[in-house]
N, C-alpha and C positions, 0 to 999 in steps of 0.2 A: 304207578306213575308219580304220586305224589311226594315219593323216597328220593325217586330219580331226578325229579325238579328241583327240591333239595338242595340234593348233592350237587345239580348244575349252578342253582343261583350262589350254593356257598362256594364255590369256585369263580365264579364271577367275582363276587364280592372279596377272595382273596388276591385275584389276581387287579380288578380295577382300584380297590381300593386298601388292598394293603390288610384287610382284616384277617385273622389267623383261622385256621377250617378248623368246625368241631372235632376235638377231640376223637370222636368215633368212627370220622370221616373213612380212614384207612376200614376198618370192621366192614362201614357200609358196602366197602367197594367190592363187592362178591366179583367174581369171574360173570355172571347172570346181568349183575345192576350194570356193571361196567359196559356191557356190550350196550343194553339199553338209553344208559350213559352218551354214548357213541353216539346211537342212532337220534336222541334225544337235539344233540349239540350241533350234529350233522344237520338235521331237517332245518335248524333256524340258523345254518351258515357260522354257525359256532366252537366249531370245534379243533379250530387252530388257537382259540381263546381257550378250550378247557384244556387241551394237550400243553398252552404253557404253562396252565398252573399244576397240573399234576405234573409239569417235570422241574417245576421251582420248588412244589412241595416233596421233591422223592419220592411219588406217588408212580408215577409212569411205569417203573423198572418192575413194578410189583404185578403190572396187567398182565393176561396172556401175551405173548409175544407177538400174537399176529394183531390182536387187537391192537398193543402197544405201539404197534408199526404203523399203524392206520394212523393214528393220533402224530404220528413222530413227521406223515406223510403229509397232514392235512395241513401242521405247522408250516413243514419246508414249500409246499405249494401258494400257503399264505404270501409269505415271502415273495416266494416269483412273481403272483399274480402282481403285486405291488410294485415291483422294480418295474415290471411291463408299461403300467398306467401312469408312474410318473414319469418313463422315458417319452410315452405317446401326451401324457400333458407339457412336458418341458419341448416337443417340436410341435404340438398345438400350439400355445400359448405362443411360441416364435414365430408361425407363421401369422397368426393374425396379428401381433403385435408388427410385422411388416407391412400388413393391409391395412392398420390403423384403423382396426374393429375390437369397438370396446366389446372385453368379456367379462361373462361376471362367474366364476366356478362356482358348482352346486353339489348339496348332500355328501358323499361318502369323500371327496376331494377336499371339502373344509374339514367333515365328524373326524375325520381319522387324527387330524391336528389335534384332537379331545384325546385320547387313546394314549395309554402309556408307551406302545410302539404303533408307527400306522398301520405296520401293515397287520396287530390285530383285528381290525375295524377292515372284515373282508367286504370289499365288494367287487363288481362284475364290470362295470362300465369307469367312462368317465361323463359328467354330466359338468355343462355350461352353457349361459342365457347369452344371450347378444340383443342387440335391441331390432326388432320385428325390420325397420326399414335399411337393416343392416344386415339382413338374413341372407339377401343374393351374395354380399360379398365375401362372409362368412363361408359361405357353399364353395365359392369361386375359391378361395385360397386353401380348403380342405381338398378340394381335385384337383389343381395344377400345381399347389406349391409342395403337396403332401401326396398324391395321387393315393387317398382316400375312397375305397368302393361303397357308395348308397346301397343302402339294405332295408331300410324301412322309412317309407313317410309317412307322417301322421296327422291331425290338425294343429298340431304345436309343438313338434319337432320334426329330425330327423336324425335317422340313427345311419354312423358309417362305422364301416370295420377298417379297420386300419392293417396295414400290411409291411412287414409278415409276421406283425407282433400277435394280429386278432383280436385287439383290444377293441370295445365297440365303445363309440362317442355318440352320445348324444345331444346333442345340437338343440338348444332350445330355443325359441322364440316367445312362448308365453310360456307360464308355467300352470300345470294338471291341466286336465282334460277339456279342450274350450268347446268343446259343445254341452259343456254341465253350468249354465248360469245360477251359482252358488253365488253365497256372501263369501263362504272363502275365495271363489276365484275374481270377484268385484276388489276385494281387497286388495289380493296380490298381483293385481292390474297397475298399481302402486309403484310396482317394485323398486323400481329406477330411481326413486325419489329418496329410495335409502341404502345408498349406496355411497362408499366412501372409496377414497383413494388403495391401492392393493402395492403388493409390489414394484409391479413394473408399471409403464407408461397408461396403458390401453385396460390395466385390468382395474378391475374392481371388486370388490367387498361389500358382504351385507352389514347393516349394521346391527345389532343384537334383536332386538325387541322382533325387527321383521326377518332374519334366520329363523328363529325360534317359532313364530309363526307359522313359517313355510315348512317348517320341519313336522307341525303339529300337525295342518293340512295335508301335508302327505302322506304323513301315520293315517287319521281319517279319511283320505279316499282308498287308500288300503284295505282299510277294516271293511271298508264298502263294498270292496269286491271281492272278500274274502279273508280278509287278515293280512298283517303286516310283519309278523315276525315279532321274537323278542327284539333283534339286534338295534330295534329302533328307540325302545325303551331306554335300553342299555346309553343310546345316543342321547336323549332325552336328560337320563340320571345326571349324566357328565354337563349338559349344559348348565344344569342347573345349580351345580358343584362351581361356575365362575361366581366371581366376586363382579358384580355389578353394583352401579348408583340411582338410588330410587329412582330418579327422571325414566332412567331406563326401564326399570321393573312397572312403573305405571305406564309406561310407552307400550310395554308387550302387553298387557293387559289390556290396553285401550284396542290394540291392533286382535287379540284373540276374541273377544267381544265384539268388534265389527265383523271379525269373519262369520260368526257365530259358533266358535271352536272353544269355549271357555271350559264347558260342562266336561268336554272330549279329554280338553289339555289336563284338569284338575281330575279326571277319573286315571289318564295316564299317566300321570305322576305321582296315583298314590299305589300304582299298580309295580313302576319302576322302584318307589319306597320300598315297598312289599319285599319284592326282588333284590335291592341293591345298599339295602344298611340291616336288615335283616332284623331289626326291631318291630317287636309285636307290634301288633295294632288293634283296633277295637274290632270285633267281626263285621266284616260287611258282606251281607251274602251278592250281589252285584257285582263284587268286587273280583270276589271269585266265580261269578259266572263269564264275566271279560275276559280274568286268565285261561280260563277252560278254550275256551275263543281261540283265543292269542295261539297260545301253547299247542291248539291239535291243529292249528292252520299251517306250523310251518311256516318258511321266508319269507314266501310269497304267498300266499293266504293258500284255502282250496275252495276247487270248485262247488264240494258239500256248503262249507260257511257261507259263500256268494251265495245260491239257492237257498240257505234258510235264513239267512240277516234279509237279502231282499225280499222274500215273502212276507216278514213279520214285518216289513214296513208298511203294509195295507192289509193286515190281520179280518179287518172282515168278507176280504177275498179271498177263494180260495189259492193256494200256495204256487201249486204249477201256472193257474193262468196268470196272476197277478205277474209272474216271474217272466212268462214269453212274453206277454202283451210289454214289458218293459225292454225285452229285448227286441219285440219286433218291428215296436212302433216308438220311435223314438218321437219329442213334442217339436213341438217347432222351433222354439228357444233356443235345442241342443242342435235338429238338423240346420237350420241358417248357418253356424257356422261350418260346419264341414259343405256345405251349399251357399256360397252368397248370392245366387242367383234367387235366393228365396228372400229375401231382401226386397226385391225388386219385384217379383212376381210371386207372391205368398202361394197362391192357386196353384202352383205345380210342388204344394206338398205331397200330394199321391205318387206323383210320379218320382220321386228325391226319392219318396221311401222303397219303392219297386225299384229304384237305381240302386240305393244302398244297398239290398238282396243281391242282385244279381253281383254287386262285385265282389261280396265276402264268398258268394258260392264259387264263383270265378276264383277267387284266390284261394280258399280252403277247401271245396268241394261241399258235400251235404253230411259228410261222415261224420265233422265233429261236432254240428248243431245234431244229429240225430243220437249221437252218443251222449251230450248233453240232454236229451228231453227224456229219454229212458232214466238218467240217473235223478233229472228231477224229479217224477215219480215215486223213485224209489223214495228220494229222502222226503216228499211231502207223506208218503206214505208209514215211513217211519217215525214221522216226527208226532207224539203226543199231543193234547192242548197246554197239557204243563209245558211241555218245554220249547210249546208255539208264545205263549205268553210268557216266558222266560227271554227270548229274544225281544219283544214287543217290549217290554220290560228296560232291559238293556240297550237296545236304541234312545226311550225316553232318556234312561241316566246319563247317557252320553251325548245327549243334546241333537241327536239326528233324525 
């Protein structure tokens, strides 16, 4: 695995930034590393980035053919996927700019503007905030001006799919998860306060110090539930490659230190180092136990790293129960918000949480909480004291 990461991050490193691939590069590429290569680039939504550097480097032509095809496919889908999400952002953006609903676009809608081309910087949605008392009419102009079909609401969005492109928007209202009363989401409670003029009339732009933040805290509730993918690193590198003016560089730090994301933000930017200028470093064993993290979670993290990062948050309980008891019993702090009635009447905490049961069973049935409790098992069972105090370890370095 460690050849294979390699070869992935020096392909990165050629194509983001122009550095020339070892020498031996070609040698490494066996028919074997190549495929794993693939599956490597694939898992972290990567691999329309490694297929353009191996066909800027003359590398491509040399794979097996069907492999080669794979890489040639995942490029041209890049592509699409992108034409899609700006045709569906350029009649977003119009309609609400006819509603005179200020927006503000988020994550892979700005990163990709970082990117030598957008549409290397894959992503799936389009994501943009509106201001909370501007949510009904934000709704209202995605169904009669756009006839937009609702597919998911949450406590701080809603996701529609658009038609007949399929592209899914995300409609925000606050931003992460408002029933987790963090310093990150007290922070980014903020938001509106830094935000600048955009393009057109109604939109808006973040300004450095708080993107950068939001960017951070998102990697970080990631890691939380499982991992976040290289490709956010990769987002990360590039930010930090602009030329800004101190004001601003102590602006993000003041704003990363109220979140309480400082320890998070300086462990993932020496991990993106690591990965993206390719220059030695002093050894840090943490360092490489994050990547290990990162790297076997894939885009979206998995269910294993959720099960063993949140057990190691309460190490002297054991693993499975600390883990349900978190899933089953949420605090009060977190249900009030998806319940405001608890607001008001705190005493029907019992009953909020027997409600929130009954609706996930209602919605998803009992298959995939019971598919989840058997895998917890397996992994609290699997998991060593070394490598229970390895995560326990790794939360403190990362400040969570």
């Amino acid at each position: 695995m460690k050849d294979v990461l390699a070869l992935l991050t020096a392909l990165f490193r050629f194509a983001l930034a122009g550095q020339p691939l070892p020498q031996q590069t070609a040698a490494l590429l066996t028919a074997e590393r190549a495929e794993q290569l693939y599956k490597l680039a694939n898992r972290h939504d990567l691999a329309p980035l490694a297929a353009e550097a191996l066909l800027a480097a003359g590398l491509l032509p040399a794979l097996p053919p069907e492999l080669a095809e794979r890489f040639r496919r995942s490029r041209l889908t890049a592509v699409y996927r992108r034409e899609k999400r700006q045709y569906e952002w350029n009649r977003l953006s119009s309609a609400l700019e006819a509603a005179g609903v200020p927006y503000l676009p988020l994550k892979g809608m700005v990163l990709q503007t970082l990117w030598p081309q957008p549409w290397l910087r894959t992503c799936h949605d389009v994501d943009l905030l509106v201001p909370a008392e501007q949510m009904n009419a934000a709704m209202a102009a995605m169904t009669s001006r756009l006839h937009y079909q609702k597919a998911i609401t949450t406590n701080h969005d809603v996701t529609y799919r658009a038609a007949p492109s399929g592209v899914l928007v995300e409609l925000h209202h606050s931003l992460l998860d408002a029933t987790r009363a963090t310093p990150a989401a007290r922070t980014l409670a903020g938001i509106w306060q830094h935000t600048l003029p955009g393009e057109r009339p109604c939109e808006r732009q973040l300004d450095f110090p708080m993107f950068f933040t939001l960017h951070v805290a998102h990697m970080a509730e990631h890691f939380e539930q499982g991992g976040c993918g290289m490709r956010p690193f990769a987002d990360l590198w590039l930010l930090t490659r602009r030329t800004i003016a101190l004001e601003e560089a102590e602006q993000t730090a003041a704003l990363l230190k109220d979140a309480g994301l400082a320890p998070f933000a300086r462990a993932a930017f020496a991990l993106a180092e690591r990965w993206f200028t390719g220059e030695a470093a002093a050894p840090d064993h943490m360092l490489d136990v994050l990547e290990g993290y990162v790297v076997t979670g894939g885009v979206y993290g998995s269910v294993l790293n959720r099960i063993a990062v949140t057990g190691a948050a309460a190490p002297a309980q054991p693993g499975t129960r600390r883990y349900f008891a978190g899933r089953l019993f949420w605090p009060y702090d977190r249900l009030k918000t998806l319940y405001p009635v608890l607001l008001r009447h705190r005493w029907l905490l019992p009953v909020m949480q027997v409600r929130r049961w009954c609706q996930r069973i209602h919605a998803k049935g009992l298959a995939p909480f019971l598919a989840e409790a058997r895998l917890t098992r397996r992994v609290n069972a699997a998991m060593t004291e070394t490598s229970r105090k390895e995560l326990v370890n790794l939360r403190a370095y990362l400040g969570l």
